[in-house]
C-alpha positions in Angstrom: -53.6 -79.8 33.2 -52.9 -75.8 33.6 -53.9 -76.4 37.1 -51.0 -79.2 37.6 -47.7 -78.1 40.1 -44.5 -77.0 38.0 -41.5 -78.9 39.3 -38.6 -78.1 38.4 -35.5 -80.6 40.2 -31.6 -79.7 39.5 -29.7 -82.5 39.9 -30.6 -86.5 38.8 -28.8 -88.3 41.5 -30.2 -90.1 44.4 -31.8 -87.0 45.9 -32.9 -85.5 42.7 -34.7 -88.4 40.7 -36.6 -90.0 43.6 -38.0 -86.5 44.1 -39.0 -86.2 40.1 -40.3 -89.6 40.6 -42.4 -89.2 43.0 -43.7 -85.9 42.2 -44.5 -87.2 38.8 -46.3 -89.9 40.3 -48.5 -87.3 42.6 -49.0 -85.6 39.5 -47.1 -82.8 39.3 -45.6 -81.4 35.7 -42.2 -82.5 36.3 -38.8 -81.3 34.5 -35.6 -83.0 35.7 -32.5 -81.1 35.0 -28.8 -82.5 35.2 -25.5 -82.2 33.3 -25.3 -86.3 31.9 -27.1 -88.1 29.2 -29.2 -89.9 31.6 -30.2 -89.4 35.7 -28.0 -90.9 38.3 -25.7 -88.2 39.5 -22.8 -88.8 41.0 -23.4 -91.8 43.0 -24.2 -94.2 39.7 -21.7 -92.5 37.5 -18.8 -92.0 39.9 -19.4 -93.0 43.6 -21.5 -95.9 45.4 -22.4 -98.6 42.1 -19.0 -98.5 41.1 -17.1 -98.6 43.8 -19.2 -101.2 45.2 -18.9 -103.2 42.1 -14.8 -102.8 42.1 -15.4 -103.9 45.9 -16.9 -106.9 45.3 -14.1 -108.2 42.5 -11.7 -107.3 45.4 -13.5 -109.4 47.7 -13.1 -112.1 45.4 -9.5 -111.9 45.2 -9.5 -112.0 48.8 -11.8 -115.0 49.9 -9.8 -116.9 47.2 -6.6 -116.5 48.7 -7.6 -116.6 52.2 -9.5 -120.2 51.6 -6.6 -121.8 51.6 -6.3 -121.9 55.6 -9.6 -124.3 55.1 -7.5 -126.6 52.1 -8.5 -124.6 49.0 -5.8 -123.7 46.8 -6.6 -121.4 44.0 -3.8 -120.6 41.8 -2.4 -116.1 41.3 -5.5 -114.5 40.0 -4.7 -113.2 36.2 -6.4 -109.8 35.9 -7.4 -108.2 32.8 -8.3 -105.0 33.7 -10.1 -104.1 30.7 -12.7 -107.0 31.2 -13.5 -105.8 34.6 -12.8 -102.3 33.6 -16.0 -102.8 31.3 -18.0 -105.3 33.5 -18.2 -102.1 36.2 -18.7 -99.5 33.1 -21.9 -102.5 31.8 -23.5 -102.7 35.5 -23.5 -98.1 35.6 -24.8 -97.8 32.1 -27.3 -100.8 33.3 -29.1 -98.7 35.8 -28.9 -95.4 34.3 -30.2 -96.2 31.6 -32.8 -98.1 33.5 -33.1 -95.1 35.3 -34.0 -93.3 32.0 -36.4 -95.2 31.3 -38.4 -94.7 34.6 -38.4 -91.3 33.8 -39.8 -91.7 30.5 -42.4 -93.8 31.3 -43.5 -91.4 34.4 -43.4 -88.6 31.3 -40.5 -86.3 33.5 -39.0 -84.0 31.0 -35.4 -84.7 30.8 -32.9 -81.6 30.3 -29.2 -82.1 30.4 -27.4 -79.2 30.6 -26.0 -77.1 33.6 -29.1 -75.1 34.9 -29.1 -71.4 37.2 -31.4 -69.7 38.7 -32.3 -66.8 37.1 -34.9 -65.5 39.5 -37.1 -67.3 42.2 -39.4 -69.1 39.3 -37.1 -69.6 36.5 -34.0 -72.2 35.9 -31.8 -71.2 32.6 -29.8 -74.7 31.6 -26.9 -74.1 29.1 -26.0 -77.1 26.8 -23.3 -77.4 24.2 -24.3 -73.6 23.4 -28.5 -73.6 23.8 -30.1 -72.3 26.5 -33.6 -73.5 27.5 -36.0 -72.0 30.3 -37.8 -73.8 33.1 -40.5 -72.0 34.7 -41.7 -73.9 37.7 -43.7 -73.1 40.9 -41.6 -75.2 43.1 -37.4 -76.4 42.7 -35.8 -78.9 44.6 -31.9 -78.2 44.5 -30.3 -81.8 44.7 -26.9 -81.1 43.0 -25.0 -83.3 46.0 -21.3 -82.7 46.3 -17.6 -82.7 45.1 -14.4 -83.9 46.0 -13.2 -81.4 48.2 -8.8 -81.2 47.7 -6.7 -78.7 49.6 -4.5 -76.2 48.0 -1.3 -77.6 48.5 -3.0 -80.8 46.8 -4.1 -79.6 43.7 -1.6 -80.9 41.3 -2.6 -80.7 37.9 -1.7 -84.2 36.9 -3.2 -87.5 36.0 -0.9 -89.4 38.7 -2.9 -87.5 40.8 -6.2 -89.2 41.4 -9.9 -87.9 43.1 -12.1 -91.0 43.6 -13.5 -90.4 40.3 -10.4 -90.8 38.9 -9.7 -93.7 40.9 -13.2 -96.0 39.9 -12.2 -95.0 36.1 -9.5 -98.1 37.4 -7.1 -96.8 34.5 -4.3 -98.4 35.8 -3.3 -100.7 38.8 -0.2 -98.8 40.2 3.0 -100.6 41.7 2.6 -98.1 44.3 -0.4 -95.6 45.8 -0.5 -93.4 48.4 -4.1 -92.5 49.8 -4.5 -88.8 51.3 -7.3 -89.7 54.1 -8.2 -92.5 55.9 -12.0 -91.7 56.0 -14.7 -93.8 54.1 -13.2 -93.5 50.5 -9.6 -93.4 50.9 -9.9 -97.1 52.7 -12.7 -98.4 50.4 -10.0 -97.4 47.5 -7.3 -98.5 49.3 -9.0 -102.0 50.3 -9.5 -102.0 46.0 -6.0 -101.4 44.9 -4.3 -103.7 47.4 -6.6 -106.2 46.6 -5.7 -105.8 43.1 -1.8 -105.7 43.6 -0.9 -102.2 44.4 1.3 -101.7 47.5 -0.8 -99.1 49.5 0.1 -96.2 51.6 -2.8 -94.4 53.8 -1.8 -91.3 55.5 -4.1 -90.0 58.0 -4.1 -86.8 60.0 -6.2 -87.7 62.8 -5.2 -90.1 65.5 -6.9 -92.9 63.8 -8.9 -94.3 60.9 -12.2 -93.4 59.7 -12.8 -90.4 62.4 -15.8 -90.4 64.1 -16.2 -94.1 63.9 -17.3 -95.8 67.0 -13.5 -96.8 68.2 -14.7 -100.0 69.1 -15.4 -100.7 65.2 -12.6 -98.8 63.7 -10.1 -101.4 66.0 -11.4 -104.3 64.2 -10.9 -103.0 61.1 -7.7 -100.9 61.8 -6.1 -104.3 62.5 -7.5 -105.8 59.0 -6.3 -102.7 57.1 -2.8 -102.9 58.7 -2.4 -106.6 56.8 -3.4 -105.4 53.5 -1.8 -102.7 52.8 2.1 -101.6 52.9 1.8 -98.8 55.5 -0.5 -96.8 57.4 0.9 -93.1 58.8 -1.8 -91.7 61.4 -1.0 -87.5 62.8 0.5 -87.2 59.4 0.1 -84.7 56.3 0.7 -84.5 52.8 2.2 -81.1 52.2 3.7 -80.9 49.2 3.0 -82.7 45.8 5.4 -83.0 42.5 5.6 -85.0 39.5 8.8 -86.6 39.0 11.2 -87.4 35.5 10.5 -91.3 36.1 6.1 -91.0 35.6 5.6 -90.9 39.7 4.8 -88.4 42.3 7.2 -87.6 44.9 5.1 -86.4 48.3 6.3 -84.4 51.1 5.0 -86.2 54.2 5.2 -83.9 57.9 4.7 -86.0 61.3 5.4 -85.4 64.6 9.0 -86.6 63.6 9.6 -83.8 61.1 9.4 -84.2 57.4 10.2 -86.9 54.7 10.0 -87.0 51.1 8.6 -90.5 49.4 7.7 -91.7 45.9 4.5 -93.2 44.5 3.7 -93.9 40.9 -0.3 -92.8 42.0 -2.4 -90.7 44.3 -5.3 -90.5 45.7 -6.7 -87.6 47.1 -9.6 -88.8 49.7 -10.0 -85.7 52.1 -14.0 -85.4 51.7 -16.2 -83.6 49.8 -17.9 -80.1 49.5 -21.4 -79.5 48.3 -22.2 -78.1 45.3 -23.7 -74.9 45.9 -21.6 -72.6 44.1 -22.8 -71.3 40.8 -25.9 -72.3 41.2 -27.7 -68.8 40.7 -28.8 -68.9 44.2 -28.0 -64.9 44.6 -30.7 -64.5 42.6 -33.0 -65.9 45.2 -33.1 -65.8 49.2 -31.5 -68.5 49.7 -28.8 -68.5 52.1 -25.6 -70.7 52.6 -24.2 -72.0 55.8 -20.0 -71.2 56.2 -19.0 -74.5 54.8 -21.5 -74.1 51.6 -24.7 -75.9 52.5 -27.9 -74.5 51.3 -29.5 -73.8 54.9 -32.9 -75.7 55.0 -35.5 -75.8 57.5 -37.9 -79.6 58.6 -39.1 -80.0 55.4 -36.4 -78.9 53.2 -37.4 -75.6 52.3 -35.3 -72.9 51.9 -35.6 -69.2 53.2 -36.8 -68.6 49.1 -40.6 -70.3 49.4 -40.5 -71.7 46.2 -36.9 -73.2 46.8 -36.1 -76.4 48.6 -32.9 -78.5 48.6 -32.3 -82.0 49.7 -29.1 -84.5 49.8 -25.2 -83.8 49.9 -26.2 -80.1 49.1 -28.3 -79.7 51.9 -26.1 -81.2 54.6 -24.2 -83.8 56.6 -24.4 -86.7 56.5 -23.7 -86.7 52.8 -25.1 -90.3 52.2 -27.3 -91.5 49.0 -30.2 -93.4 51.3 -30.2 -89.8 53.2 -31.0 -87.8 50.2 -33.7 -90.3 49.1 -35.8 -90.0 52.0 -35.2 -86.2 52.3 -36.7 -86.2 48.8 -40.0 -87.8 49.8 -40.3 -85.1 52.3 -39.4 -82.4 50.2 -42.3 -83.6 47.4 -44.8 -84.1 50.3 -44.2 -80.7 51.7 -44.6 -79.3 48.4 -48.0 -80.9 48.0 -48.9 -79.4 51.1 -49.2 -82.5 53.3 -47.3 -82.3 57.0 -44.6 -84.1 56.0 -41.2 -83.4 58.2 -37.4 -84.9 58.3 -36.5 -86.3 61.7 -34.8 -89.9 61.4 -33.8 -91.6 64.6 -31.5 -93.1 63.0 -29.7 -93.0 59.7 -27.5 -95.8 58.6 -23.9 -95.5 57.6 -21.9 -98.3 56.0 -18.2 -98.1 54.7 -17.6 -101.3 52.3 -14.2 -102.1 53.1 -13.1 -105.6 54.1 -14.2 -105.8 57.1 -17.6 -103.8 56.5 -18.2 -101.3 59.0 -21.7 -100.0 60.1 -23.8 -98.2 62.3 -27.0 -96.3 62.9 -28.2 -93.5 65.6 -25.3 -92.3 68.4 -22.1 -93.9 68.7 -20.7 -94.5 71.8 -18.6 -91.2 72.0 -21.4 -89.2 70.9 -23.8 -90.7 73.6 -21.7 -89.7 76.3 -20.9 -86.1 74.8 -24.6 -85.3 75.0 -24.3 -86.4 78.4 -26.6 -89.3 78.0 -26.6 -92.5 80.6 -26.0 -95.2 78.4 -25.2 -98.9 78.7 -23.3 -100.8 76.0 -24.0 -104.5 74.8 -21.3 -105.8 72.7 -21.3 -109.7 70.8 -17.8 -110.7 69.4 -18.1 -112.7 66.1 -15.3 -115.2 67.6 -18.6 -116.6 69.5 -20.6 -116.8 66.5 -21.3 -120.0 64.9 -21.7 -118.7 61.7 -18.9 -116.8 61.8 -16.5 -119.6 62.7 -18.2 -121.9 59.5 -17.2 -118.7 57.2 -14.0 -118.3 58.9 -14.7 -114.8 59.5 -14.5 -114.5 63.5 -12.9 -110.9 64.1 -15.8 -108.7 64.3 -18.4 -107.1 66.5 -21.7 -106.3 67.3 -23.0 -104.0 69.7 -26.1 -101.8 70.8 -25.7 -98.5 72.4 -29.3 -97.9 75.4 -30.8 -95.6 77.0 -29.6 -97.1 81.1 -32.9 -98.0 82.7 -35.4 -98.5 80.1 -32.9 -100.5 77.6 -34.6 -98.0 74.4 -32.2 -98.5 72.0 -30.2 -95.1 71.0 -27.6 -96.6 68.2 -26.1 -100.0 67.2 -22.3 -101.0 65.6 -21.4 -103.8 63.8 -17.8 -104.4 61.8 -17.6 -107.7 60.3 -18.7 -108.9 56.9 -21.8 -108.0 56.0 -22.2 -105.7 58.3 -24.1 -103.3 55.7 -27.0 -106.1 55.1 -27.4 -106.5 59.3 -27.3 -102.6 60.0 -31.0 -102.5 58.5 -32.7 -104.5 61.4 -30.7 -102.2 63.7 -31.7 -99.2 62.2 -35.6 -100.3 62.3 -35.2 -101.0 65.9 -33.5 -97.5 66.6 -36.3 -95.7 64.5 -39.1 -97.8 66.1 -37.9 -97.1 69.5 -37.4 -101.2 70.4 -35.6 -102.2 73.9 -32.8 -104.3 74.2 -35.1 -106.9 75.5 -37.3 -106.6 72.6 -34.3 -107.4 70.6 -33.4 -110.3 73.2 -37.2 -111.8 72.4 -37.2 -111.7 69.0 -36.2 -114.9 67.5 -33.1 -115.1 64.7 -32.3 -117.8 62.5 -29.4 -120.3 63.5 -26.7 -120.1 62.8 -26.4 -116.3 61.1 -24.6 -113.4 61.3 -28.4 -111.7 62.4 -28.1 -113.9 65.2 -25.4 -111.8 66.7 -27.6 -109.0 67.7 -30.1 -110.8 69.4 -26.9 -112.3 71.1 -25.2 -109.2 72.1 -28.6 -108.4 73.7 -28.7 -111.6 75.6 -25.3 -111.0 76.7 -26.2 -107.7 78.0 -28.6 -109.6 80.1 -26.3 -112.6 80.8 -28.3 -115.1 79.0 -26.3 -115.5 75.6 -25.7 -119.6 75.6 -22.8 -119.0 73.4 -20.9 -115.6 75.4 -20.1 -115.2 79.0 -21.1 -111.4 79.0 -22.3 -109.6 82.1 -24.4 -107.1 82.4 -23.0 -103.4 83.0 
């Protein structure tokens, strides 16, 4: 037992309990640090269960009113927002306290409190006035990120929402404007319409979700534009003020000039930052990158040996699934196996309605590395399944390598897309061909069925689309 690895990991989200997990379970002394009463970090307590749950209530919503272009007439939905307020609250305290238990049973010591390094072996968490010391031979920093708000933004008000704020659901607003049309802004805004909010997304970019494949963002640009009030792209929120009536008046500047507007809510959605800062980490040698990442090398070690750091905190892309895996690595490499981080391919998925996801390069990104590439595409309007869920405006497509057909990324908006983007993202990581892809046999009729079909329309084979190769 003397002999046994001292691990200490800071943070319990997605990055920082799989890596106590697993290190307990190689049989390391583990102690798990984080500021709530049980693991789960941000992404259980304030980010992907909730959302996703709110997400699916608005899908509800939606599918009821929409089947009535197939002769199913559902009357107004009645919400009572407390009862779905504290079916969302029930499913959180579900897991993390599920998660708890895990712990327990793998005997990780649990601290809450808000830990600091203190030197290169020691942690010092402070809770409701104790302090307790963690000596360890090894830390993993997983302490992900925070909503990141401008200046000008930062109105000290509760009509001014972050997304936290926002997934408490303490109110449906008449009106909310969304600052950002990236991931969060239109998974919130897809909630609130849903719910009977009239939406307003401003965006400062050219178009929605930057960095998107184009292609996908289209199909969903057009969906978003039906759901909510207004969408203003090249535009900024400058200004932000509370007003005598209980709203927020914002000033809005576009190529036009400026206007002022009023909004009962807002919602500030213009990313995140990691959570690197008062962390200790001067005490140590680890160094930051410009934007605030803790600057780690293959196998998430930091330039202090005894200090590694995985997840939001240790880089784009900030995802959950990311963090995860960069755990693994982290514990292996600690253990002193060969273990090393290098995905071909890590999925992203934005749960709006339609879902958008991909995996590996995007188009754009393909051809700004210079890459020859061809592009198979599969519109859902030729999908049987599709057409029986009436459901027929989205796409699939694979980005490949031109010659060999090895597959270098894959797109799909649509619903469901976040299920299908798994098979892509096996296929990018195990370095399949489109024609592998053609070959393999999918079930009929099914949503999969579109990516064996975009393939086959590549090669002009698909029985259902009359696509030619490029």
């Amino acid at each position: 037992m003397a002999d046994r690895l001292r691990i200490a990991v800071l943070g319990a989200g997605p990055g920082g309990y799989p890596a106590a997990f697993l290190a307990a379970e190689r049989g390391m002394d583990v102690t798990l640090i984080d500021t709530r009463p049980e693991p789960g970090g941000i992404c259980l307590y304030e980010g992907c269960i909730p959302s996703k749950a709110l997400l699916h209530a608005a899908a509800v919503i939606t599918e009821a009113r929409e089947a009535e272009a197939i002769g199913l007439t559902f009357g107004a939905p009645a919400l009572d927002l407390d009862r779905l307020r504290a079916w969302k609250d029930g499913v959180v305290r579900g897991l993390t306290g599920g998660l708890g238990q895990i712990a327990r049973a793998r005997k990780v010591r649990y601290v809450q409190g808000r830990g600091r390094f203190i030197d290169t072996h020691t942690l010092r968490v402070a809770h409701d006035g104790e302090l307790t010391e963690v000596q360890f031979d090894a830390a993993i920093v997983a302490t992900g990120s925070s909503a990141s708000i401008p200046p000008p933004l930062r109105l000290d008000s509760p009509r001014v929402w972050d997304a936290a704020a926002a997934l408490a659901l303490p109110e449906v607003p008449a009106t909310l404007l969304v600052v950002g049309g990236g991931y969060i802004g239109l998974e919130m805004a897809t909630v609130y319409a849903a719910l009977g909010s009239r939406v307003t997304v401003v965006e400062a970019t050219g178009g929605l979700l930057p960095g998107a494949d184009r292609d996908l963002v289209e199909v969903l640009a057009k969906r978003v534009a039906t759901t909510v009030e207004r969408i203003h792209l090249h535009m900024t929120v400058q200004a932000l003020a509370e007003t005598d009536d209980g709203g927020i008046r914002a000033t809005l500047a576009g190529s036009s000039g400026t206007e002022e507007a009023r909004f009962d809510r807002v919602l500030i959605a213009t990313g995140r930052r990691p959570n690197s800062a008062d962390l200790g980490l001067d005490a140590t040698r680890v160094s930051l990158t410009p934007r605030g990442f803790v600057e780690v090398d293959v196998q998430r070690r930091t330039a202090e040996p005894s200090i590694y750091a995985v997840g939001d905190v240790a880089g784009e892309p900030m995802l959950a699934h990311k963090a995860t895996h960069e755990a693994r690595v982290a514990v292996e490499a600690i253990a002193g196996e060969p273990s090393v981080w290098e995905p071909s391919a890590i999925p992203a998925v934005i749960y709006t309605d339609p879902e958008v996801a991909w995996c590996g390069l995007t188009e754009a990104e393909a051809q700004a590395h210079g890459l020859d590439i061809e592009v198979a595409r599969f519109p859902w309007s030729a999908s049987g399944r599709a057409a029986t869920a009436a459901d027929r405006n989205g796409l699939t497509k694979w980005i490949a390598q031109a010659g060999s057909g090895r597959l270098l990324g894959a797109g799909i908006v649509g619903r469901g897309a976040g299920e299908l983007i798994g098979e892509a993202t096996l296929a990018v990581e195990m370095g399949a061909r489109l024609e592998d892809i053609r070959l393999t046999v999918h079930a009929h009729p099914s949503r999969s069925e579109t990516l064996m079909e975009a393939a086959e329309a590549f090669f002009g084979t698909s029985p259902h689309y009359l696509g030619r190769r490029r």
